[in-house]
N, C-alpha and C positions, 0 to 999 in steps of 0.2 A: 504494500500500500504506500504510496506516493502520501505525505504527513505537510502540511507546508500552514505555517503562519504568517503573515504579512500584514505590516503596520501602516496605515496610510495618514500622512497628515494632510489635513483638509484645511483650505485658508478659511477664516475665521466667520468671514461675510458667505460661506457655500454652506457650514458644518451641518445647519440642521435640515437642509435639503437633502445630505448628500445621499440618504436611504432610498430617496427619489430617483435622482442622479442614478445610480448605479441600479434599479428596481429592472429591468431589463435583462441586463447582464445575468440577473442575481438568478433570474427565472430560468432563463436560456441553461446558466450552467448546470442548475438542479435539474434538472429535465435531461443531462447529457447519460447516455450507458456507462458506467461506471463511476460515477461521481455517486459519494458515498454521502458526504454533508458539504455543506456551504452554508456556513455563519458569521452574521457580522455581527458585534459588538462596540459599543461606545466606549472607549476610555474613560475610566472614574479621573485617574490622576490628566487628564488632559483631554477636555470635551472637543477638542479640535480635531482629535487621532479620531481611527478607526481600526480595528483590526478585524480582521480575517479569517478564520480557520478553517482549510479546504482539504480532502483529505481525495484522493480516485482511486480505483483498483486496478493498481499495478501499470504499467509502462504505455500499454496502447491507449487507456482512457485517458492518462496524462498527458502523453502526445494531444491527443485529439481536441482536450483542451485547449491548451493553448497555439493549435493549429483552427480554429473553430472561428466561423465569421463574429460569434456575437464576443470570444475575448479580443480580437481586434476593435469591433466596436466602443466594448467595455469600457478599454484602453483610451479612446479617443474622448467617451463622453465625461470619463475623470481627470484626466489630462489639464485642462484648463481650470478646476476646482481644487488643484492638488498645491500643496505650500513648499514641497520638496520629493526627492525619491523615494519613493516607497523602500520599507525595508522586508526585509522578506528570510525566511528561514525553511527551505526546503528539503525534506529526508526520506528517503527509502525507508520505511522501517517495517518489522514484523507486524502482521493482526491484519484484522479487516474491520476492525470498529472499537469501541468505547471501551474498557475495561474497568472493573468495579477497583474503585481504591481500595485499598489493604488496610492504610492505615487509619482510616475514620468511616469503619461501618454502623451505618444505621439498621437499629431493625422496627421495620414498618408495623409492625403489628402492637 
């Protein structure tokens, strides 16, 4: 599984549209074959950020990704609402999805 986080900062006059801005994108890529999750989240320590966590299964979903007309679009429609380069953290890693933490289980019942 393709694991990838990526931190976007947003200039300050686009921030609270930006879910709009990218509402598109966001569709297009959950919708692709192997795209597992696609979530964004707001920065508590800095409402300007945004971050990302995008996860696909395995090398050809990931290609296809970012070979795909709507992440070129994507690209284009955040492009000019962006305050700097995106940072971004991408890995191969084992699993194909969520795994329960170890060390703070709850029991529901």
């Amino acid at each position: 599984m393709y694991f990838i986080v990526v931190k976007f900062p947003v200039k300050a006059e686009h921030a609270d549209r930006f879910p709009e801005i990218t509402a598109e994108f966001t569709a297009a890529t959950r919708q692709e074959p192997g795209n597992l999750w696609f979530e964004w989240s707001r920065s508590l320590a800095d409402p300007n950020e945004y971050v990302l966590i995008e996860a696909f299964d395995g090398d050809d979903a990931a290609a296809a990704h970012v070979s795909s007309q709507h992440f070129a679009a994507g690209l284009e429609a955040m492009r000019p609402v962006l305050a700097a380069t995106p940072k971004i953290v991408s890995r191969k890693v084992d699993g194909s999805g969520w795994d329960e933490m170890g060390e703070l289980t709850i029991d529901a019942g």
